[in-house]
C-alpha positions as CSV (number, residue, x, y, z in Angstrom):
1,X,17.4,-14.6,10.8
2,X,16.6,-11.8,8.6
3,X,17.8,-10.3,5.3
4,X,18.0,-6.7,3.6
5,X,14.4,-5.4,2.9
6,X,14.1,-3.7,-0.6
7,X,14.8,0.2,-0.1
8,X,11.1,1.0,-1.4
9,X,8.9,0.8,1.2
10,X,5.8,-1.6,1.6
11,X,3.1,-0.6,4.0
12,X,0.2,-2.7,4.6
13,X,-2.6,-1.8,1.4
14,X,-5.6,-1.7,2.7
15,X,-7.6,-0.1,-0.2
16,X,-7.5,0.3,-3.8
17,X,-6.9,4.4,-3.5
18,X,-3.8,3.5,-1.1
19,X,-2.9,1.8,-3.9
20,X,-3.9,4.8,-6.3
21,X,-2.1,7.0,-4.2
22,X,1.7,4.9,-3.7
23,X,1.5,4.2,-8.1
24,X,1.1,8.2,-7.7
25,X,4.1,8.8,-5.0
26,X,6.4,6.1,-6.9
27,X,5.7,5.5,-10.3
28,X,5.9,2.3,-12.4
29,X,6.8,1.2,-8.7
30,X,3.5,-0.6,-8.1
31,X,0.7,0.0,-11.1
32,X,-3.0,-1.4,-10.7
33,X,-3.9,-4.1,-12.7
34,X,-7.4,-4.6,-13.7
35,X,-9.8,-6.0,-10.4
36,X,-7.6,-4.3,-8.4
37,X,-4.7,-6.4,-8.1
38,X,-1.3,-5.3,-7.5
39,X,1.2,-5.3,-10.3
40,X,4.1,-4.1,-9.2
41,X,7.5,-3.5,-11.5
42,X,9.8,-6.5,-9.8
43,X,6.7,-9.3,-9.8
44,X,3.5,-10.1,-7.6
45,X,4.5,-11.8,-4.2
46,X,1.1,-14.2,-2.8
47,X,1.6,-15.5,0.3
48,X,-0.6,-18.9,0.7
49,X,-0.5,-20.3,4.6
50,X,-2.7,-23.5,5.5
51,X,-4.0,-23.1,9.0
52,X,-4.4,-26.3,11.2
53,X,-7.8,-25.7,12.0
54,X,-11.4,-27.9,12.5
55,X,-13.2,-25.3,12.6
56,X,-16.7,-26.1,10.7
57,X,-15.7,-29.9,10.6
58,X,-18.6,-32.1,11.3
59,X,-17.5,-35.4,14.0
60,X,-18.2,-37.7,11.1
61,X,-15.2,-35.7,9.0
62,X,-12.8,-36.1,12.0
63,X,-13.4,-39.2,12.5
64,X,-13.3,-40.9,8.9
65,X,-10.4,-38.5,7.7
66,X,-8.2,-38.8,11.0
67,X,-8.9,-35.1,11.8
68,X,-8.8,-36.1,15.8
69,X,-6.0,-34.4,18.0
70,X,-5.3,-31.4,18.9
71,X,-5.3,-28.3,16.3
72,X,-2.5,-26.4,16.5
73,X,-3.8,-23.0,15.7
74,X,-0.9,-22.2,13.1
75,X,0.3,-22.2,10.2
76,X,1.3,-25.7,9.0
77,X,2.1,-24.7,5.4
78,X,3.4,-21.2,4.0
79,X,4.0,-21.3,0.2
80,X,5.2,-17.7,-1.2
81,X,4.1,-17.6,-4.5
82,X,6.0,-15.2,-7.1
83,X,4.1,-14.5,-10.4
84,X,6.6,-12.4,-12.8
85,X,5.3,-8.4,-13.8
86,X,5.2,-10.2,-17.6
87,X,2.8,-12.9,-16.0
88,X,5.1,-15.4,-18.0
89,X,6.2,-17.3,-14.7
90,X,5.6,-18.5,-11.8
91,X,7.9,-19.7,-8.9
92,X,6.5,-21.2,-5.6
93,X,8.9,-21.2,-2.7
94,X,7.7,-23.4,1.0
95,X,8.9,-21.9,4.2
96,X,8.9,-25.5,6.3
97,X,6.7,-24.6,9.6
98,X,9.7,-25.7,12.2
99,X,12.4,-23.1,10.6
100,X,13.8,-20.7,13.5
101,X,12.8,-17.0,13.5
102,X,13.1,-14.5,16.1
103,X,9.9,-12.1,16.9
104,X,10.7,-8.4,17.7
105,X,9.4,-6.9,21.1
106,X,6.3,-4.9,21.1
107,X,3.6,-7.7,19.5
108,X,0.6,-8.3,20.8
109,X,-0.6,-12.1,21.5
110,X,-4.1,-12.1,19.5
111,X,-4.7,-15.2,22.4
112,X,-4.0,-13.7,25.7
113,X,-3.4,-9.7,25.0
114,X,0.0,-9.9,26.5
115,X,2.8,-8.0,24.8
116,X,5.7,-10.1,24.2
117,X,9.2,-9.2,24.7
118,X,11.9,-10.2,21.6
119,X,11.9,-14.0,21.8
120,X,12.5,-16.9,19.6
121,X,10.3,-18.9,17.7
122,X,9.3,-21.6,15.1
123,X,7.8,-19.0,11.8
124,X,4.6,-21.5,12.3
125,X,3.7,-19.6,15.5
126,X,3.8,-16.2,14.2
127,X,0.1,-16.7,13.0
128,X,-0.7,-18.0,16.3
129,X,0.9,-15.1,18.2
130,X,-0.5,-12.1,16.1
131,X,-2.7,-13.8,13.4
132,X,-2.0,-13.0,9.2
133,X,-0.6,-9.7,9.8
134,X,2.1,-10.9,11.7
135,X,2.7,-14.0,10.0
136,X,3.0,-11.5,6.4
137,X,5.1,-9.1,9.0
138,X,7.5,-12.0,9.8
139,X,7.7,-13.8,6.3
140,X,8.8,-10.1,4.6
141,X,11.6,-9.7,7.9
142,X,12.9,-13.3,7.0
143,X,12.7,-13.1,2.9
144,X,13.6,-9.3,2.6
145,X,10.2,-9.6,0.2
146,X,7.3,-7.5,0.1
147,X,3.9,-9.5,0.3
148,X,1.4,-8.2,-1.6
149,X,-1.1,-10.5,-1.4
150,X,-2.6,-12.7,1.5
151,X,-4.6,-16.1,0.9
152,X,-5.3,-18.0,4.6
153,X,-6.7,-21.9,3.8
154,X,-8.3,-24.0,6.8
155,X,-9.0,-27.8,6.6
156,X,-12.4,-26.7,5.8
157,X,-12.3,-24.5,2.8
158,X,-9.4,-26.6,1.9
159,X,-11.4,-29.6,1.5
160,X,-15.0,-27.3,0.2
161,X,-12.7,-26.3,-2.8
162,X,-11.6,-29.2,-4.4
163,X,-14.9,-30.9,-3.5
164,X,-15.2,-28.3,-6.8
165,X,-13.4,-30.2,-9.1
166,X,-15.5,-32.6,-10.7
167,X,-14.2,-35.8,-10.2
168,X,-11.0,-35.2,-8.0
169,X,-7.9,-34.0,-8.1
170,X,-4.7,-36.9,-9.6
171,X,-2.4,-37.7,-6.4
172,X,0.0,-40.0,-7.8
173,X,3.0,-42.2,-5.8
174,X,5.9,-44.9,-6.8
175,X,6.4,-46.3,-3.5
176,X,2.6,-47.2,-1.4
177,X,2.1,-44.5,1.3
178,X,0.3,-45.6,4.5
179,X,0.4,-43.1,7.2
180,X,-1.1,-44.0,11.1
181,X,-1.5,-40.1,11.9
182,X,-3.6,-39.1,8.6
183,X,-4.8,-42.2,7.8
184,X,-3.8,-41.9,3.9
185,X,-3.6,-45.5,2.4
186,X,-2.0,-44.9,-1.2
187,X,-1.2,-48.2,-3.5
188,X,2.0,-46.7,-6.2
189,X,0.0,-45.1,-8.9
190,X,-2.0,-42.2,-9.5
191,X,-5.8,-42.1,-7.5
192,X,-8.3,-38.9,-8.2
193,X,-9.2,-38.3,-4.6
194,X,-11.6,-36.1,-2.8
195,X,-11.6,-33.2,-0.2
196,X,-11.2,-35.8,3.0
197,X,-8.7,-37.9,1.4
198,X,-7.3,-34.8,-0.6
199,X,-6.5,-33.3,3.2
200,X,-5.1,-36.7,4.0
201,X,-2.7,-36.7,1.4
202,X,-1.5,-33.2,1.9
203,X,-1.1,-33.4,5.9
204,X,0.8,-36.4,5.2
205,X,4.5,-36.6,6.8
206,X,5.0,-40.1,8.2
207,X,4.9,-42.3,4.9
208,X,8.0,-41.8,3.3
209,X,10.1,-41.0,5.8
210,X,10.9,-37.9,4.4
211,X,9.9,-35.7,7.5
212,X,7.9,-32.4,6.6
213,X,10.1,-31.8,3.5
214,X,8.2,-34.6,2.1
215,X,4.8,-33.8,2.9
216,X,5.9,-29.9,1.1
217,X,6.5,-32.0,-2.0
218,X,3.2,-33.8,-1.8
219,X,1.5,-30.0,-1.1
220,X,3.2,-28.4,-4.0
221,X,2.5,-31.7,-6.3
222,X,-1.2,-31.4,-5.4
223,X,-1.0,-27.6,-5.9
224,X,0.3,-28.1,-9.7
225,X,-2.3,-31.0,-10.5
226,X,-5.7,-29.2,-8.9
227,X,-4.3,-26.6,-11.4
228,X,-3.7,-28.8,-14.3
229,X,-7.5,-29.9,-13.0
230,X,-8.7,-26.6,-13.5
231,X,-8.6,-26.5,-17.8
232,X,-10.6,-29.5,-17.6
233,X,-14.2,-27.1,-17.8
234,X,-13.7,-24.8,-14.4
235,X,-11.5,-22.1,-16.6
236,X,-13.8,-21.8,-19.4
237,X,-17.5,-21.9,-17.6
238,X,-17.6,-18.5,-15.2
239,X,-19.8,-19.6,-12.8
240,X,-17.7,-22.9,-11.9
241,X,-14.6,-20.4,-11.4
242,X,-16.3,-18.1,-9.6
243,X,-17.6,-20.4,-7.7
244,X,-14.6,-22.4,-6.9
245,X,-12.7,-18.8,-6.5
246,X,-15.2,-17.7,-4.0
247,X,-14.5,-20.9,-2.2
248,X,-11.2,-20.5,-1.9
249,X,-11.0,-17.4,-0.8
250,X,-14.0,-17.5,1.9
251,X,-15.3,-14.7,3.9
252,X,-12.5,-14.2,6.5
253,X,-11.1,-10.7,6.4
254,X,-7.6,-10.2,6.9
255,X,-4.5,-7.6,6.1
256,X,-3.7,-7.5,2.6
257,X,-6.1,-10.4,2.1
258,X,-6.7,-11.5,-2.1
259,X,-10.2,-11.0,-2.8
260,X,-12.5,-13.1,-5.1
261,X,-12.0,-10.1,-7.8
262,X,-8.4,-10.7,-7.6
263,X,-8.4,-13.9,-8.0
264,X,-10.1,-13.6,-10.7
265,X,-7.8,-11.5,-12.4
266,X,-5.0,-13.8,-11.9
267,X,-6.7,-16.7,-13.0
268,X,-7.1,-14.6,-16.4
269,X,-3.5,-13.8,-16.1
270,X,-2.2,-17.3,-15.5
271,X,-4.5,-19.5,-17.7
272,X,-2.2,-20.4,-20.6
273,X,0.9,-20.5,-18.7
274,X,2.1,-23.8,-19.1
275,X,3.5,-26.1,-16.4
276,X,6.8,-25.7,-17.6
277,X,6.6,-22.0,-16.8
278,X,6.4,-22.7,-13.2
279,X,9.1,-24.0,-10.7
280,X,8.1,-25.5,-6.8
281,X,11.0,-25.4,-4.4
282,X,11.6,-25.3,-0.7
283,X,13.4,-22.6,1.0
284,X,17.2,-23.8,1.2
285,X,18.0,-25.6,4.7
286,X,21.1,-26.2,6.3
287,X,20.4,-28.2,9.1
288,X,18.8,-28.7,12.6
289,X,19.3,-26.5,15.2
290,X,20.3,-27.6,19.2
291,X,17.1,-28.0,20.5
292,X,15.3,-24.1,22.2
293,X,13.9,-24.3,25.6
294,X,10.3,-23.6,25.5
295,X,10.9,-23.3,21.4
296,X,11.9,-27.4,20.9
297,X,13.7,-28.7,17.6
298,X,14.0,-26.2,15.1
299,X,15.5,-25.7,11.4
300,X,18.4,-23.2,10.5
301,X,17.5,-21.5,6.8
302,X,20.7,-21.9,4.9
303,X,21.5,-17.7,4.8
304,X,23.3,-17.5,1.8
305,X,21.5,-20.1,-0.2
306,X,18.3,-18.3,1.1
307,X,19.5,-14.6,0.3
308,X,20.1,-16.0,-3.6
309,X,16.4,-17.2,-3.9
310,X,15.3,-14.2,-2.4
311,X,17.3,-12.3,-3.9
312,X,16.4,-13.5,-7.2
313,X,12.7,-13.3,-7.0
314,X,13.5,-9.7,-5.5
315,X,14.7,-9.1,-9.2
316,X,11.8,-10.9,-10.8
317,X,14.2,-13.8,-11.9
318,X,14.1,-17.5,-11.9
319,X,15.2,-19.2,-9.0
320,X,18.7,-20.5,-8.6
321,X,20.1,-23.9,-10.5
322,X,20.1,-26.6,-7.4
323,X,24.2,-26.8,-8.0
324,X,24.2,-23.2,-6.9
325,X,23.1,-24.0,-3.7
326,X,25.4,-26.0,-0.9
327,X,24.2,-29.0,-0.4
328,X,21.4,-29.6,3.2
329,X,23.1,-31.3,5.7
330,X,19.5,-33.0,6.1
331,X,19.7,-35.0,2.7
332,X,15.4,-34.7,2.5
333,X,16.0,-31.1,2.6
334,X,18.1,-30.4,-0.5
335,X,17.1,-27.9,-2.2
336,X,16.3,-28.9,-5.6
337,X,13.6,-26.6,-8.0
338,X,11.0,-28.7,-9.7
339,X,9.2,-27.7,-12.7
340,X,5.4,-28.0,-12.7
341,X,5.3,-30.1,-15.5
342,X,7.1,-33.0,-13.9
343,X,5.1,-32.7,-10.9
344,X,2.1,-33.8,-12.7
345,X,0.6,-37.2,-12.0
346,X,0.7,-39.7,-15.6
C-alpha cells in the first residue's frame, strides 16, 4: 500500500551542513532550528518505534515483569509524531504492528545478508529486515511523509526513563485489567507505577479484549500523562531533563536518529503547549486481511481514510473529524482522534 510522496525530495540527513546545504538548495523548504533540529515549512515528522527487545534485562526483571518468551526483534509500536512549523500542535498517529505492507526488491536482511526479492510483509518486520533505516524507508512509502526525525525505545531504556520520574507515571482504568501474558493486575482507578509495571501496562493487549488497538490506547494514554509528569520539577531543573533526555535517547546510532540536543530543543518548543493542543489517533483500518502464507493474519489500512490523515499532516493541519472517516469494519479499530487532555488520568 503506498501513497503519493511530496514532490520535494527527502534524502536521508545525516549532518547539520546536509541540512545547511538543502535550506540553501530550497529555501524556507527546511530551515535549522536552534540545536540543530529540523524545522521544516509543512511541520516536523518524529517517528517513535518501541523495539521488543531484553537486551540489558537482568533474569530478576524477566521474571517479576513477565518479560519471558521469545523477543521478537521488531517493532511492536510505531507512533509518528507531527509537531506543527508554529510549534502550536501536536498530533500523534499509531501504525498498528500487524498492518500489511509490501517491501520493494533490492533490501538487504541486516540478519542473514541475503537480498530479498519484492515480498509482502507485516510493517513490524521492516525493522527486523533492514533495521531503522528501513523501517523510516517503509513508514515514508506507506504515509507519503517525510521523517525527519528517528527515536528507537527498547524495554530497557523504556523502563530506565520513567524510573526518572519521581514517583511514577498515573495509569488510570474504569474496568480492572488482569493480563496472563504481561502480568499487569490493574483495580479501576488511577495507580502511579514504575518502569517494570509501566512496561507491563504498555505491552498490555489481552485485558480488555480490545486486541492491539487497545494496547495503542493504553501507549498513547501513558505517552500524554509521563508528559503531563514532566511539569511536575523535570522541565524546570536542567539536569533532571537532561538527564531523563539522555535516557531516552541512549547511545544507539541510527539514520536520522534525534539526538539529546534535539531533544532538548523540542522540549523548549513544546513545554507550554497544553494537552488540548495535542490529538492521539490510530492510523484508520478497514479490516482484516485473508490470512498470507508465510506473512499470517494481517490488517488492510483503510486507503482513503489514510490518504486524508496523511494528507492533512502533509499540509500541517489537524487531523480529520472521526465522522469523516468510514467507519472500521473491526469496531476496536474505529478511528476516533483523542485530545491529550482527556487522555489524562483524574
Amino acid at each position: 500500500m503506498k501513497f503519493p510522496r511530496p514532490r520535494l525530495s527527502r534524502r536521508p540527513l545525516l549532518a547539520a551542513a546536509a541540512l545547511a546545504t538543502l535550506a540553501a538548495l530550497a529555501p524556507g523548504a527546511l530551515a535549522l532550528a536552534p540545536g540543530g533540529l529540523p524545522a521544516p515549512e509543512k511541520g516536523l515528522n518524529l517517528l517513535v518505534v518501541g523495539i521488543d527487545s531484553r537486551k540489558n534485562v537482568t533474569a530478576e526483571e524477566k521474571e517479576r515483569f513477565h518479560l519471558g518468551g521469545k523477543e521478537c526483534d521488531c517493532t511492536d509500536v510505531m507512533m509518528l509524531v507531527h509537531v506543527s512549523a508554529a510549534n502550536d500542535r501536536v498530533e500523534v498517529v499509531s501504525l498498528p504492528r500487524d498492518s500489511l505492507t509490501s517491501f520493494p526488491a533490492g533490501h538487504r536482511d541486516r540478519r542473514t545478508g541475503r537480498t530479498h526479492a519484492a515480498h509482502q510483509a507485516k510493517i513490524n518486520n521492516a525493522w527486523a529486515e533492514g533495521g531503522s533505516a528501513f523501517a523510516v524507508e517503509t513508514v515514508e512509502s506507506m504515509t507519503g511523509l517525510p521523517v525527519h526525525r528517528y527515536l528507537e525505545i527498547d524495554f530497557r531504556r523504556f523502563m530506565d526513563t520513567v524510573d526518572r520520574v519521581d514517583g511514577g507515571v498515573p495509569v488510570c482504568t474504569e474496568q480492572p485489567l488482569k493480563d496472563p501474558s504481561t502480568g499487569i493486575d490493574l483495580q479501576p482507578g488511577t495507580k502511579r507505577v514504575a518502569g517494570g509495571e509501566a512496561l507491563q501496562y504498555v505491552r498490555s493487549r489481552k485485558a480488555d479484549g480490545q486486541m492491539d488497538f487497545g494496547r495503542i490506547r493504553k501507549q498513547q494514554q501513558f505517552v500524554v500523562n509521563t508528559l503531563h509528569r514532566l511539569h511536575d520539577g523535570i522541565l524546570d531543573d536542567p539536569e533532571r531533563l537532561k538527564a531523563f533526555a539522555a535516557t531516552l535517547r541512549g547511545t544507539a546510532a541510527a539514520e536520522r536518529g534525534i539526538s539529546e540536543a534535539e531533544l532538548l530543543t523540542l522540549a523548549a518548543h513544546l513545554r507550554d503547549l497544553p494537552p488540548e493542543r495535542m490529538e492521539f489517533a490510530t492510523v484508520p483500518v478497514r479490516g482484516f486481511n485473508p490470512d498470507i502464507e508465510g506473512v499470517g493474519s494481517t490488517l488492510a489500512w483503510d486507503e482513503e481514510g489514510a490518504a486524508e490523515v496523511f494528507g492533512r499532516l502533509a499540509e500541517d493541519q489537524p487531523l480529520p473529524a472521526a465522522g469523516a472517516v468510514t467507519p472500521s469494519q473491526i469496531p476496536a479499530a474505529v478511528y476516533r482522534p483523542a485530545t491529550g487532555s482527556s487522555l489524562i488520568c483524574p
